[in-house]
N, C-alpha and C positions, 0 to 999 in steps of 0.2 A: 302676724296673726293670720290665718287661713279664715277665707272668707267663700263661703257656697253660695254665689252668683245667682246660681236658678232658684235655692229657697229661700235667697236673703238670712240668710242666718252667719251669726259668726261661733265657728266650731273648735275657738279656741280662745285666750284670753291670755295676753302678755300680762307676766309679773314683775316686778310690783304695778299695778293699777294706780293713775294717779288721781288726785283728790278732783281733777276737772273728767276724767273721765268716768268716774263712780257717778261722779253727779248728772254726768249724762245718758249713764247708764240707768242709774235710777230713773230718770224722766222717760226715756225709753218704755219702759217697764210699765211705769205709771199709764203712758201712755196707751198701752200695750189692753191695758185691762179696764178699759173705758167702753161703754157700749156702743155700736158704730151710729147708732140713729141719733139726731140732733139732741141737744139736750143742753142742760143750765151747767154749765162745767162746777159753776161757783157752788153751786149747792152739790155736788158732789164729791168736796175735798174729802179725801180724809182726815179722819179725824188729827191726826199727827202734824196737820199743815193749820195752824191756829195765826197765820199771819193777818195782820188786816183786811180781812175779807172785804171788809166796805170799802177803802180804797179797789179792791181787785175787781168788784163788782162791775166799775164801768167799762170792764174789758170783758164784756161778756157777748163772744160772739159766737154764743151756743153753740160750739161745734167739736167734736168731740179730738179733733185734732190740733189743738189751740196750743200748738209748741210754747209760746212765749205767755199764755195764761196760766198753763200747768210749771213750768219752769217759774215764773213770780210765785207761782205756794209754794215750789221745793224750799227756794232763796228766801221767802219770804220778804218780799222786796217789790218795789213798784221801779224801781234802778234800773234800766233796760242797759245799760252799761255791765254794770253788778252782774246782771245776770248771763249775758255774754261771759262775762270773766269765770263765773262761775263754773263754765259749762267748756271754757278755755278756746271762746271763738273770739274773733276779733269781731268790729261793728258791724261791719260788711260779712265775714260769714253770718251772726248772729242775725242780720236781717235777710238775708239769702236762706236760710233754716226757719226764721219765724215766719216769714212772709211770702217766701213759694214767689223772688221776684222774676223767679223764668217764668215761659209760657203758660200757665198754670192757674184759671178761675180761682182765687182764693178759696170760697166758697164749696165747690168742687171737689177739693182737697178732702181723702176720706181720713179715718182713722189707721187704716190698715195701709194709705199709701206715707204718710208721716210715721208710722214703725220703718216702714222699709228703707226711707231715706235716714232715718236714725240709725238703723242696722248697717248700713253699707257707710256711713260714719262711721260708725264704731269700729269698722271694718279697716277703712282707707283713709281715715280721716278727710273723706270730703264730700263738701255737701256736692250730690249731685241729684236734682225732683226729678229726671229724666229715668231713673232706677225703676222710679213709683208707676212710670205712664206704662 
C-alpha cells in the first residue's frame, strides 16, 4: 500500500480488504468527520450506532478524538478486548491507539492528530503518536 508521508494519506488500498481493517477504516472516517472542539461524543452518535448508549455514557470524555469511545459504538460493545479484536489489534497495540501511552497529554490529543495516526496505521500497520506531533 503506498503511503504519502507529508499528507498522511493513503493513496491506495490492498485488495481484498479485511473485515479488521474496514472496521478500522470506518472508525477512521468516523473519526475524521467529528468536529475538532470538545464536545459530548455520546450524543453525537449516529443514528446507525443504537448500542447501549447508557453503558457508553460513562466513557465520556468529551473529546472529539476518543478512538476507544467511537470504536465501542462501531462494535457496539463495552468489551475493550472485542473491540481490539475487532479493529485486529492486540491489547497492547489496542491500548497504545486508545490511550496515546507515549509522551503524549491525553487530553491534548486533537482530532486531526488521531486521523493521522489512524492513517499512517492503515498505511504501515503501526501505531506510531509520534506521526501526529
Amino acid at each position: 500500500m503506498a503511503y504519502d508521508a507529508e499528507h498522511f494519506t493513503i493513496t491506495e488500498v490492498p485488495s481484498p480488504i479485511t473485515q479488521e481493517r474496514q472496521n478500522m477504516l470506518r472508525l477512521r472516517n468516523l473519526i475524521a468527520t467529528q468536529p475538532a472542539r470538545m464536545f459530548n461524543y455520546v450524543e453525537s452518535f449516529p443514528k446507525e450506532f443504537t448500542g447501549n448508549i447508557a453503558k457508553l455514557e460513562i466513557h465520556d470524555c468529551k473529546t472529539p478524538m476518543c478512538i476507544l469511545g467511537w470504536a465501542r459504538a462501531i462494535a457496539r460493545t463495552d468489551d475493550e478486548l472485542a473491540v481490539y479484536a475487532g479493529l485486529g489489534l492486540s491489547l497492547d497495540e489496542g491500548q497504545e491507539l486508545c490511550f496515546a501511552t507515549t509522551n503524549i497529554p491525553y487530553l491534548s490529543i486533537t482530532r486531526d492528530m488521531a486521523v493521522t495516526v489512524l492513517d499512517h496505521y492503515l498505511a504501515t500497520s503501526l501505531i506510531d503518536w509520534s506521526v501526529a506531533q
